[in-house]
NUMITI-810557 format. One record per residue (C-alpha): x, y, z; residue number from 1. Coordinates in steps of 0.05 Angstrom, whole numbers. Example, Ala and Ser with C-alpha at 12.3 -4.5 7.8 and 13.67 -1.06 7.14 Angstrom:
2
{{246,-90,156},1}
{{273,-21,143},2}
This chain:
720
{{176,1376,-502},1}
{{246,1406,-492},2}
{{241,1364,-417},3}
{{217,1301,-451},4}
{{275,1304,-495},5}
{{336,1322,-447},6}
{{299,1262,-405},7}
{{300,1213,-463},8}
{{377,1236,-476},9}
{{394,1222,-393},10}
{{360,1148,-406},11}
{{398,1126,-475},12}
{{462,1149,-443},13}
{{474,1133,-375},14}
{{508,1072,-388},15}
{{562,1101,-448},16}
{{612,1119,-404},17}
{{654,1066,-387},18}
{{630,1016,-445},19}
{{651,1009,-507},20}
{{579,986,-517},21}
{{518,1018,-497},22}
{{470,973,-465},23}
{{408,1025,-489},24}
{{341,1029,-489},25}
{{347,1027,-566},26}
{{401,976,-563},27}
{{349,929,-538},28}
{{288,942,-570},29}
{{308,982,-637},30}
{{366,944,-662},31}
{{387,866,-679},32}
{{455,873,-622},33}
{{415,817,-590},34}
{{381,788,-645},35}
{{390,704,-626},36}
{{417,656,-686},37}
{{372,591,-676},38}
{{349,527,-716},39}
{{273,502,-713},40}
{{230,451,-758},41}
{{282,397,-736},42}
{{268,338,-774},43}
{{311,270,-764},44}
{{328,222,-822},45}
{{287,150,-822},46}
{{352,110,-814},47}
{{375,162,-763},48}
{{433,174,-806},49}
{{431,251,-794},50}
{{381,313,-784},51}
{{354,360,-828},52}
{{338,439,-790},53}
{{318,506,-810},54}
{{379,557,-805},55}
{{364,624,-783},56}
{{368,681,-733},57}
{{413,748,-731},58}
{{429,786,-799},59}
{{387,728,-840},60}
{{335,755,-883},61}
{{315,686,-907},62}
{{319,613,-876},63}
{{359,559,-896},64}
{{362,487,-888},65}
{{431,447,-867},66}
{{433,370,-862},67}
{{483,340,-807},68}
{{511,280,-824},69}
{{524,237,-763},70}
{{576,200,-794},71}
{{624,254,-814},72}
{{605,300,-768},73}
{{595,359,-807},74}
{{540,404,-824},75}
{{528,424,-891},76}
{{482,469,-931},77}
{{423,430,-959},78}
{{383,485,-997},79}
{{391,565,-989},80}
{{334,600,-977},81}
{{357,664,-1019},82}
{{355,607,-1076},83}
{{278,582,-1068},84}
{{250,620,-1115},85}
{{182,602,-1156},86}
{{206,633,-1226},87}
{{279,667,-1238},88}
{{246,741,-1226},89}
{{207,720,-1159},90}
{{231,745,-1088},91}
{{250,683,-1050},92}
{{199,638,-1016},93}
{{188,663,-943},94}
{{182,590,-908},95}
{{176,580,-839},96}
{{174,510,-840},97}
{{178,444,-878},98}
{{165,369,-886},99}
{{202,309,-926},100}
{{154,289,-979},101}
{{151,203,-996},102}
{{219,192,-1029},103}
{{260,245,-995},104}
{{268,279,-1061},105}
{{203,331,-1047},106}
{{205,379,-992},107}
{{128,413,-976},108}
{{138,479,-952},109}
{{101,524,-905},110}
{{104,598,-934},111}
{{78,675,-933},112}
{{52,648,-861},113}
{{-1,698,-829},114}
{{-18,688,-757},115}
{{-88,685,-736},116}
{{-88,675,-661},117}
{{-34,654,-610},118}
{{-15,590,-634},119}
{{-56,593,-701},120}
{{-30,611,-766},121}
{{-52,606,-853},122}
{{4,598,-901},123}
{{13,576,-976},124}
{{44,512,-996},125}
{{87,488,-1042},126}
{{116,421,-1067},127}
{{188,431,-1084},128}
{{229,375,-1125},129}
{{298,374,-1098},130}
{{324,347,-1173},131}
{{289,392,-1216},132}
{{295,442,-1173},133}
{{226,466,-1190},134}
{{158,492,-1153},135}
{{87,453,-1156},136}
{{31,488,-1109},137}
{{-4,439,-1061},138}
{{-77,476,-1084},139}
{{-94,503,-1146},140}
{{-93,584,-1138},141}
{{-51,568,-1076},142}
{{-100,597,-1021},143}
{{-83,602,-957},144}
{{-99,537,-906},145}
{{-92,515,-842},146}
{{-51,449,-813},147}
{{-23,415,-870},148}
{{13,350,-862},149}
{{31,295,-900},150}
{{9,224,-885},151}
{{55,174,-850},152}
{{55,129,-919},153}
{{74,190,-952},154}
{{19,180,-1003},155}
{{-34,240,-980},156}
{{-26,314,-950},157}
{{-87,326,-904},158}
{{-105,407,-893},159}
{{-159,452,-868},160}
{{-189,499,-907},161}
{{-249,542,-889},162}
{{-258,495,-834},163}
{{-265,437,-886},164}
{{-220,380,-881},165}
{{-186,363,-955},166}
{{-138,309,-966},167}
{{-84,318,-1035},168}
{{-61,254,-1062},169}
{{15,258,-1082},170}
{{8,198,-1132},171}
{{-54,227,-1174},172}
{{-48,302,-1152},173}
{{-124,303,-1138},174}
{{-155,346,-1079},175}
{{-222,319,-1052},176}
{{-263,359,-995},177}
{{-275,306,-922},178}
{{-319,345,-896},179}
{{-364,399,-923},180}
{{-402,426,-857},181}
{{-348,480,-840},182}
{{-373,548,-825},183}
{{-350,606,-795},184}
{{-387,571,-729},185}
{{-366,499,-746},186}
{{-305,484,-751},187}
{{-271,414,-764},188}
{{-200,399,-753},189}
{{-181,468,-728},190}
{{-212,501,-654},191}
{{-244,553,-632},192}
{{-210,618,-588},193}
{{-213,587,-519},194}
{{-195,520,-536},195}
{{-134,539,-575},196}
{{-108,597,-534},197}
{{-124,556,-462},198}
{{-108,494,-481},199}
{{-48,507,-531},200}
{{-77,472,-589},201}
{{-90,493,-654},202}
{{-81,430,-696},203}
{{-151,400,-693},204}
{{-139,333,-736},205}
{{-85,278,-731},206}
{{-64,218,-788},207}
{{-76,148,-768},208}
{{-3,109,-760},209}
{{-17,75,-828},210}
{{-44,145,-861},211}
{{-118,111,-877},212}
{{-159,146,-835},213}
{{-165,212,-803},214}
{{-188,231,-730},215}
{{-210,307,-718},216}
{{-244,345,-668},217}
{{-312,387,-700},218}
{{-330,446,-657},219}
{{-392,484,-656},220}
{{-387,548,-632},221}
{{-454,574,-643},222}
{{-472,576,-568},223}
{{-420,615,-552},224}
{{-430,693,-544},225}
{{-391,739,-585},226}
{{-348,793,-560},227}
{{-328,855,-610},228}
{{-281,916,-611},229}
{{-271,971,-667},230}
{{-213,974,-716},231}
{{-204,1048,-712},232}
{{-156,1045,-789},233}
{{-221,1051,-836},234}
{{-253,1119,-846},235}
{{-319,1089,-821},236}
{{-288,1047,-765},237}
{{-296,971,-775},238}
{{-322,927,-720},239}
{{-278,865,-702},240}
{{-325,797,-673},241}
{{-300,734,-643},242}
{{-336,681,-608},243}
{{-311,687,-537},244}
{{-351,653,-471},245}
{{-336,692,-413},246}
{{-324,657,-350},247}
{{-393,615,-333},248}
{{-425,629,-399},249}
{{-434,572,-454},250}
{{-376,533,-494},251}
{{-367,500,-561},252}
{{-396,432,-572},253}
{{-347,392,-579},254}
{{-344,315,-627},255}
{{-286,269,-643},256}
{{-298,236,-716},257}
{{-261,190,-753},258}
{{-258,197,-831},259}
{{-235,142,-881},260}
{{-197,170,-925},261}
{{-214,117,-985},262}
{{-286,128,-979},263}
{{-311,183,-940},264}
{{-347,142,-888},265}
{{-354,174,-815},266}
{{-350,139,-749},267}
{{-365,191,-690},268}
{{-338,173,-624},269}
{{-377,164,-561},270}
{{-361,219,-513},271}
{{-420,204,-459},272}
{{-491,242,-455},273}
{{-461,307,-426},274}
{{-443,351,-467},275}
{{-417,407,-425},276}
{{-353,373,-425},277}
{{-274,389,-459},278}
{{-242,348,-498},279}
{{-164,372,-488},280}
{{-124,318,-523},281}
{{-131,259,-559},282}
{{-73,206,-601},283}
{{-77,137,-634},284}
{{-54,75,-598},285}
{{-61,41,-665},286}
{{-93,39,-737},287}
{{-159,26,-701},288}
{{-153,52,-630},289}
{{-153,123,-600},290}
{{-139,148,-530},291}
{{-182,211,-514},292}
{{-171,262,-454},293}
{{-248,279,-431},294}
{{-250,328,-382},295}
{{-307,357,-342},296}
{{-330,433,-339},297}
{{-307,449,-271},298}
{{-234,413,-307},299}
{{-226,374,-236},300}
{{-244,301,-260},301}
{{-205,277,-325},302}
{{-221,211,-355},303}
{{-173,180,-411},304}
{{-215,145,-459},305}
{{-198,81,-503},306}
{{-239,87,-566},307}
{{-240,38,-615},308}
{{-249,78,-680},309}
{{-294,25,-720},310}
{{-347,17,-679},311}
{{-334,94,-647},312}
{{-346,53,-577},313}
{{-305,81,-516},314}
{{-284,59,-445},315}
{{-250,92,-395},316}
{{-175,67,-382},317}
{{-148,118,-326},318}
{{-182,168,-279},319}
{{-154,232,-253},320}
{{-180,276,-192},321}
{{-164,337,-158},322}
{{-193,379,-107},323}
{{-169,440,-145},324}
{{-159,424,-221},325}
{{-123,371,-254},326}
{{-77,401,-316},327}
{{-78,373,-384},328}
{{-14,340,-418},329}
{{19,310,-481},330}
{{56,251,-437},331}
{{19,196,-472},332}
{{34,146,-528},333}
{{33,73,-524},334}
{{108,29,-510},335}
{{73,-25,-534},336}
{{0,-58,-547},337}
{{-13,-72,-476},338}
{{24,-12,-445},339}
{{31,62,-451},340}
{{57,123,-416},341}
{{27,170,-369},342}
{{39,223,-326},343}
{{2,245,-263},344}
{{4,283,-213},345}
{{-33,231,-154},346}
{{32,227,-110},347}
{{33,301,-98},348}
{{83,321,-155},349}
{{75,304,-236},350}
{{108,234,-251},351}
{{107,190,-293},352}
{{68,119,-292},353}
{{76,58,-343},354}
{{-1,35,-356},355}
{{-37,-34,-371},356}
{{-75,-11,-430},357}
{{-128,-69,-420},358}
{{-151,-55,-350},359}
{{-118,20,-332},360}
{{-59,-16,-274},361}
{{-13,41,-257},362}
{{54,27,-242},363}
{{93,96,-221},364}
{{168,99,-255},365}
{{195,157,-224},366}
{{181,194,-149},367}
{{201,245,-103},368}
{{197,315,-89},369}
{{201,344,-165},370}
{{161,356,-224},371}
{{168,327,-291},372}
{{158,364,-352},373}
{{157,342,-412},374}
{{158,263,-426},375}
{{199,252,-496},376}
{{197,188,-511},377}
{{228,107,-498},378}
{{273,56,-521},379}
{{285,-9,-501},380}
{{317,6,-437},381}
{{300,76,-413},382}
{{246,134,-417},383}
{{264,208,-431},384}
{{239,262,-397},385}
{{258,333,-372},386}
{{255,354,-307},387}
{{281,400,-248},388}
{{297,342,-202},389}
{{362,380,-178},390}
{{332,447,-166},391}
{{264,473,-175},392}
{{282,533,-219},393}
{{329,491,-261},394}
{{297,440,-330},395}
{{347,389,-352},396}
{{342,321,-392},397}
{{342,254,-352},398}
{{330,183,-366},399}
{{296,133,-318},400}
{{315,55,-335},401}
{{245,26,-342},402}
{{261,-39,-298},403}
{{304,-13,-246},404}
{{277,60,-237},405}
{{339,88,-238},406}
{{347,164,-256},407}
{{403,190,-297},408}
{{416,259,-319},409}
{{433,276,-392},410}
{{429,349,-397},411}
{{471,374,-335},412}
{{490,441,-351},413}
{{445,477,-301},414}
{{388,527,-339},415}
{{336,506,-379},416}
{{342,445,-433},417}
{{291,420,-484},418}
{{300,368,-527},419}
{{285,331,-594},420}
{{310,259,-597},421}
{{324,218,-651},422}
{{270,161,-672},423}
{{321,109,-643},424}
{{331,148,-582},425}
{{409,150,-596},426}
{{408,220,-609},427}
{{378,274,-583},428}
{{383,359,-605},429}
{{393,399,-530},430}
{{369,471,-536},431}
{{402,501,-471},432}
{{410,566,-439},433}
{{411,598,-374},434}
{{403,669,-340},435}
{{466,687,-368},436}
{{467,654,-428},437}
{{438,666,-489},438}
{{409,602,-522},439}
{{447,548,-557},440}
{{440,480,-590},441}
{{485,415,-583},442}
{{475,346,-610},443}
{{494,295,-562},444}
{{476,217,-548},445}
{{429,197,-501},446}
{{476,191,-449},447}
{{490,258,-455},448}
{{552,264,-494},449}
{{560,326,-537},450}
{{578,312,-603},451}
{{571,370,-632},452}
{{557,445,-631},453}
{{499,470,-679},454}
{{488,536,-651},455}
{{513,591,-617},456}
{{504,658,-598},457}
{{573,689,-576},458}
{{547,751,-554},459}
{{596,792,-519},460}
{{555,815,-459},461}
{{609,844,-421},462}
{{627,896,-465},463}
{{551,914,-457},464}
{{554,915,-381},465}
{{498,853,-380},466}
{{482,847,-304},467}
{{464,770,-300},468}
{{403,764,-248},469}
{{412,724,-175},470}
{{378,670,-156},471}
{{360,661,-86},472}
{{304,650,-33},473}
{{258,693,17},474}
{{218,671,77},475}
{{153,694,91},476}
{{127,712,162},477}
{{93,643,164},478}
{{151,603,148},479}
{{145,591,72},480}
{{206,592,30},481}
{{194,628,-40},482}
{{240,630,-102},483}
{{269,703,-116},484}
{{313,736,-175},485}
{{347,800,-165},486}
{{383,847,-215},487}
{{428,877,-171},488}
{{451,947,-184},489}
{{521,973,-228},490}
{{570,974,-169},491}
{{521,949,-113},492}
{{545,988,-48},493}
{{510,959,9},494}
{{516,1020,52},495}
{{479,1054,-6},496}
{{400,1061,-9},497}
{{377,1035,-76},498}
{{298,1040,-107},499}
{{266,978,-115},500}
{{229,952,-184},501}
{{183,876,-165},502}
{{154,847,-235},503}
{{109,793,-217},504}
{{63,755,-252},505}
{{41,703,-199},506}
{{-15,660,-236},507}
{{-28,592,-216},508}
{{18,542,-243},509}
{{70,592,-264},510}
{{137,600,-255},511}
{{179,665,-269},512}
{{235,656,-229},513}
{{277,603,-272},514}
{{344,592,-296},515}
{{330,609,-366},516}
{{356,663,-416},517}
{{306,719,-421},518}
{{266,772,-471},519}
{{282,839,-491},520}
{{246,848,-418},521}
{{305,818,-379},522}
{{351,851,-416},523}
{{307,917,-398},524}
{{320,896,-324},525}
{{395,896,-337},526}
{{393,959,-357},527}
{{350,987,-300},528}
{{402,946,-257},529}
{{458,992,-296},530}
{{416,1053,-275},531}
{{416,1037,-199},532}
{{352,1000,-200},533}
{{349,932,-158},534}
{{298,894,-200},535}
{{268,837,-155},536}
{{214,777,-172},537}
{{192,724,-121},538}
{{145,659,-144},539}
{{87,661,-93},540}
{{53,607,-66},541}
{{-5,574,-124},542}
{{62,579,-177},543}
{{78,515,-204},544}
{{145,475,-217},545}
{{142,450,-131},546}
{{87,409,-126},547}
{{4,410,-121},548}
{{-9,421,-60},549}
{{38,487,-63},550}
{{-1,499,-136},551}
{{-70,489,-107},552}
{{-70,540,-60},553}
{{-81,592,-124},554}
{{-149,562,-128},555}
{{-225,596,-100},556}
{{-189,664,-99},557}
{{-125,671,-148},558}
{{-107,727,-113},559}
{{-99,716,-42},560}
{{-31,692,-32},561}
{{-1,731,-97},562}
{{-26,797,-54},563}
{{-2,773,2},564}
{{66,739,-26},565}
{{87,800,-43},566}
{{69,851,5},567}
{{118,791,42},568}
{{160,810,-6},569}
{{156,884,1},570}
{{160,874,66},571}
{{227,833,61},572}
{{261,885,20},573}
{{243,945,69},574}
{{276,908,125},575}
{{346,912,83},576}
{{388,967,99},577}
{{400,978,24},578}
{{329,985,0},579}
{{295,1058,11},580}
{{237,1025,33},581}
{{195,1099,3},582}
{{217,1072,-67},583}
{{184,1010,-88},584}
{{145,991,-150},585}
{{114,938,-178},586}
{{98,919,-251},587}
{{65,862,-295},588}
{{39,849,-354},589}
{{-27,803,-367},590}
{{-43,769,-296},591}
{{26,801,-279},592}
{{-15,874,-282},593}
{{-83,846,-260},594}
{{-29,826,-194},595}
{{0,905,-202},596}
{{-80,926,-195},597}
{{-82,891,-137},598}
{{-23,914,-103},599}
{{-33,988,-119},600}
{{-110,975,-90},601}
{{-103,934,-32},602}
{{-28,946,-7},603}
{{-18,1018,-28},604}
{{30,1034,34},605}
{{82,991,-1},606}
{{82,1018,-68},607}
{{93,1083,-96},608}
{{89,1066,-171},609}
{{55,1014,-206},610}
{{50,998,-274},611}
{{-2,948,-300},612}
{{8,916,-380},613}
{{-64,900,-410},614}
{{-89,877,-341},615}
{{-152,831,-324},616}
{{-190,872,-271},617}
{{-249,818,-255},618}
{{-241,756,-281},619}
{{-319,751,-293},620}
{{-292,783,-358},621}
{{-241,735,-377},622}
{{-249,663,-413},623}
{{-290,597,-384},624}
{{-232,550,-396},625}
{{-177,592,-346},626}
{{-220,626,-304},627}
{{-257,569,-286},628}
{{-199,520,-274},629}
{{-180,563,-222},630}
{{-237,593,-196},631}
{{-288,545,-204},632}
{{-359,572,-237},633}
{{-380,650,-222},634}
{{-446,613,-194},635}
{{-411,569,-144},636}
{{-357,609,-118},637}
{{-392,697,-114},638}
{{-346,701,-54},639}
{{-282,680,-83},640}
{{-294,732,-149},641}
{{-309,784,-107},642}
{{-250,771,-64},643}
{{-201,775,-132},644}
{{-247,832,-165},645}
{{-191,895,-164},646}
{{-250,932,-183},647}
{{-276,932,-105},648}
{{-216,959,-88},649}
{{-192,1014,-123},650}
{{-214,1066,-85},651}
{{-150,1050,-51},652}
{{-103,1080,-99},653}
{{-44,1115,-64},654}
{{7,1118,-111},655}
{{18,1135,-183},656}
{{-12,1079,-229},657}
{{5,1075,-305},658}
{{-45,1029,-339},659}
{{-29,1006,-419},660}
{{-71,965,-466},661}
{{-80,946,-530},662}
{{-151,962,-564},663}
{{-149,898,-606},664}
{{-130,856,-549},665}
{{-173,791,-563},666}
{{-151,756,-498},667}
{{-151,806,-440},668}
{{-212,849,-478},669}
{{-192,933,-456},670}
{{-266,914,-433},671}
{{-228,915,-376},672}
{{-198,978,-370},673}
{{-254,1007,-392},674}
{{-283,992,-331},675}
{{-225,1010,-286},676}
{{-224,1072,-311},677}
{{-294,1097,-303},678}
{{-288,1066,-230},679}
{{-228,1113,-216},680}
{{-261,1164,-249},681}
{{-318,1155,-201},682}
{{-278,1165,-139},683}
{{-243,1212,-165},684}
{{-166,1186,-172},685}
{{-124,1206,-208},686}
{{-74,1155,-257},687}
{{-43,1158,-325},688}
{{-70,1115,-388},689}
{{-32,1094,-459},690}
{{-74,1060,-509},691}
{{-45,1027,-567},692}
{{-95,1021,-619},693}
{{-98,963,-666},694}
{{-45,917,-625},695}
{{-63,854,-587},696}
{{-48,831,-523},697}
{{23,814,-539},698}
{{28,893,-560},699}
{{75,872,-617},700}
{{86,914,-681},701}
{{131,973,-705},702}
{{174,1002,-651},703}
{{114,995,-603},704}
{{172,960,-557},705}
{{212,1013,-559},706}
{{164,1067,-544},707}
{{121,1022,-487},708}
{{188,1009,-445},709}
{{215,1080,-452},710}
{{154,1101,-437},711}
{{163,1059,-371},712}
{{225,1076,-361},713}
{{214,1151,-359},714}
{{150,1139,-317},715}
{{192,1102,-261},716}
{{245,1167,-277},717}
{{197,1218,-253},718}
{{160,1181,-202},719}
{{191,1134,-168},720}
């Protein structure tokens, strides 16, 4: 204990002398010093006079919303949250977000929000009159629902509820039920685990444009297997059961109905005879006419639908086809009647296409070697996008004029932008930051003019010691070129030898090493940098943000070239003069420690430490949606699982190996391991296990932070 202590004193104050701020291991994950002021829920005025935003961040124990007025360019306090209160005596309403009811004079909020998955949540809601400065509740004995929004016409609020559909009329104040099929296995306008955490959906039902009718996907789950883990809180235990299809096991059934809102009448869509099929995305052209993503099991042939929502009768507009996998996107809304916007990636990189809605023509708008995003929208003359046309680890905003193709960028400042235009396109919100620094918000035109500063977040990093990371490039052996970011060490001396930390995470399609501002985790590799640790990521070949061909080479076996990326990489730091080559570890968390596994397994001369964050160990244990995009179905591809299986290698093991999970971890189940373990207990090998009971896979609550990362710290202290 004494040790433990005196080691834990060493760690928090290394970095005092010299600062007149401590850049701790409590500074960063026990205290608000880099708590982030932000605004969310931004919401722009019909006339596009001003926007309306949410107001919160460091020191802030409740939100508030500030309008700015574009014409005297000032922002000013709309309502304070410490003032929303129910009766006089109530605590303030805990809102997380909001919408502008018909006249502008009602606000419906979103409060006392409880998460259920990773993008799911329930909340209350309440009607608040901005004159009488009084509460109504949406539904009588305010329960909590799911997905509440109010109709374009401002006359309804549609919500889910038990996986029901209900619509609330804002005239009459009447609730009436849509549906009434919802189970715990049936579920209508909301989805199912896979769908929602693999597809990053959890809004299952959207408003026609003129607010009559209703489109929703229904979901049964019933063929789906279950998978369950104990609660160990109760005296008795208590036994925790989701539906959850393992990879080649059966999904949901999926439907796409269309409700009237006036009558209750039903059309289903026609999705084709098979039914082993997804159904990722789907948005109105018009009152009458819906474009559906369908995509196939194996997720390499994706048709986009054109359904015509009275008769439920559907043709297919635009076909997409991969070798690999073709990825699913939000870049699609209509410019017109006859035309809409797509993006694809059939040239090699994603770009995007302007489409002849009656027979599917494609005519590409932008080219070259780069990827684009995110498309935001049009106006007459141009379409907005982001995209890392100048440098693949860089986002920013850009405009392409939609007769002469020319690109124009509107968000230089190198890092990562996102953006959230006006409805006229005049306007747009930039949320910018880069590696070294922290996030902020400025309003600016579409040509990219600021106009104004909403946000910032003047932390004083020097006086902490911050140690921004470098952004570079490493060849492999074979001649590829791979994107790197290094932490370099307080006082780098290059005559020095210096231990070496790699975090990787190296799934297909991601992209670690970009110009953005970071979590509590880079600012964790800051302060290993401050304690003579270089910290070093590379991007290895199946990562995304360079093209398909470079993505596609993730998929049969998702880990061959992350193994072998970074044992180049391993390699490439031993060859430095600087490095002690005896000192290198390597850490991840999610796919990021199923690649640690397979390091400390199947290149255990170049690591002497690993440390592996609720890790996949065989991905016949993970979900149908991911594994199979990548890996194709356990049936069809034996070889390529075993290949990626870290279980069939860990006899291996050379180094020390510190494996963590989470026992309530719905998406990477401690199924896994579970089954690690007893394999290295087989051997015998020797490793070191933490278990956090109760905590997902994000491994978020109480100081669980602060005790996971000194416990890493310490770990790479006394072993590395």
């Amino acid at each position: 204990m004494y040790r433990y202590i005196v080691l834990l004193g060493i760690l928090f104050s290394a970095v005092l002398a010299g600062n007149k701020k401590s850049l701790s291991l409590e500074t960063i994950f026990h205290s608000d010093a880099f708590s982030l002021n932000y605004i969310h829920s931004i919401q722009w005025l019909p006339d596009g006079s001003g926007l309306t935003y949410i107001k919160g961040g460091r020191g802030k124990h409740t939100s508030d919303i500030y309008l700015y007025d574009l014409k005297t360019k000032q922002e000013n306090l709309l309502l304070k949250g410490i003032e929303l209160k129910k009766t006089p005596k109530a605590e303030p309403l805990r809102f997380s977000a909001y919408q502008w009811m018909e006249d502008g004079r009602q606000i419906l909020f979103k409060a006392n929000e409880k998460k259920i998955w990773r993008h799911s949540t329930q909340a209350q809601y309440f009607i608040y009159d901005m004159k009488t400065s009084t509460f109504s509740s949406l539904i009588k004995g305010d329960p909590y629902v799911s997905n509440a929004k109010i109709a374009p016409d401002k006359k309804h609020v549609g919500y889910v509820k038990e996986n029901n559909l209900y619509v609330y009329n804002t005239q009459t104040g009447q609730t009436r039920a849509l549906t009434s099929d919802g189970t715990r296995d049936i579920i209508n306008g909301q989805f199912d685990w896979v769908y929602e955490e693999e597809f990053a959906i959890s809004d299952g039902w959207r408003w026609s444009p003129d607010g009559r009718h209703i489109a929703f996907w229904r979901l049964d789950a019933t063929p789906e297997p279950t998978f369950s883990w104990v609660d160990f809180e109760p005296l008795n235990g208590k036994v925790e059961t989701i539906r959850y299809p393992k990879a080649g096991q059966a999904n949901a059934l999926v439907q796409i109905g269309v409700l009237n809102i006036e009558n209750g009448t039903l059309q289903w869509m026609d999705l084709g005879s098979n039914t082993d099929i997804y159904i990722p995305r789907m948005r109105w052209m018009n009152d009458s006419t819906l474009l559906i993503q369908r995509l196939n099991r194996l997720q390499n042939h994706l048709e986009l639908l054109r359904a015509d929502t009275r008769t439920g009768q559907t043709h297919v507009l635009i076909e997409e086809n991969d070798p690999a996998w073709v990825d699913v996107h939000d870049n699609f809304f209509f410019t017109d009647e006859s035309h809409f916007i797509w993006s694809s990636e059939r040239s090699g990189f994603n770009h995007i296409y302007l489409v002849d809605a009656r027979n599917g023509a494609l005519k590409q708008l932008t080219r070259g070697a780069w990827e684009v995003e995110k498309v935001y929208g049009f106006d007459d003359s141009y379409i907005y996008f982001s995209a890392n046309k100048e440098k693949s680890i860089n986002w920013n905003i850009y405009r392409v004029h939609r007769k002469t193709g020319r690109v124009e960028i509107i968000g230089e400042e190198e890092g990562r932008h996102r953006a959230r235009f006006s409805p006229d396109f005049k306007y747009f919100v930039d949320q910018w930051s880069n590696a070294g620094t922290p996030p902020q918000s400025f309003l600016k035109t579409s040509r990219g003019l600021k106009k104004a500063v909403l946000v910032e977040n003047p932390i004083d990093l020097k006086s902490y010691g911050f140690i921004a990371p470098e952004f570079g490039t490493m060849t492999t052996s074979d001649g590829i070129v791979l994107n790197t970011r290094t932490f370099w060490p307080a006082g780098f001396d290059k005559h020095k030898k210096y231990p070496v930390v790699m975090y990787g995470y190296g799934g297909p399609g991601s992209q670690i090493v970009v110009n953005q501002w970071g979590r509590s985790r880079e600012l964790w590799f800051s302060w290993l940098a401050q304690q003579g640790y270089i910290v070093f990521t590379l991007d290895n070949r199946g990562t995304g943000a360079r093209g398909k061909a470079f993505k596609n080479l993730a998929y049969g076996d998702i880990s061959k070239y992350a193994v072998a990326d970074h044992i180049e990489g391993a390699r490439y730091l031993a060859s430095k003069p600087w490095v002690d080559k005896e000192r290198i570890a390597i850490w991840g968390w999610s796919g990021g420690g199923y690649l640690t596994l397979n390091l400390m397994f199947r290149a255990a001369d170049y690591f002497k430490v690993g440390m592996a964050v609720a890790p996949v160990s065989d991905f016949r244990l993970y979900d149908t949606i991911w594994t199979e995009r990548y890996m194709g179905l356990p049936r069809d591809n034996k070889a390529g699982y075993d290949a990626a299986n870290s279980l069939n290698y860990c006899q291996n093991l050379k180094g020390k190996l510190l494996i963590v999970h989470g026992t309530a971890d719905d998406n990477v189940h401690i199924q896994n391991t579970m089954q690690l373990v007893k394999k290295l207990q087989q051997v015998p090998l020797q490793f070191d296990l933490m278990v956090y009971p109760g905590l997902n896979h994000a491994l978020y609550g109480g100081n669980s932070y602060w005790h996971l990362f000194t416990m890493m710290s310490r770990y790479l202290k006394e072993n590395l």
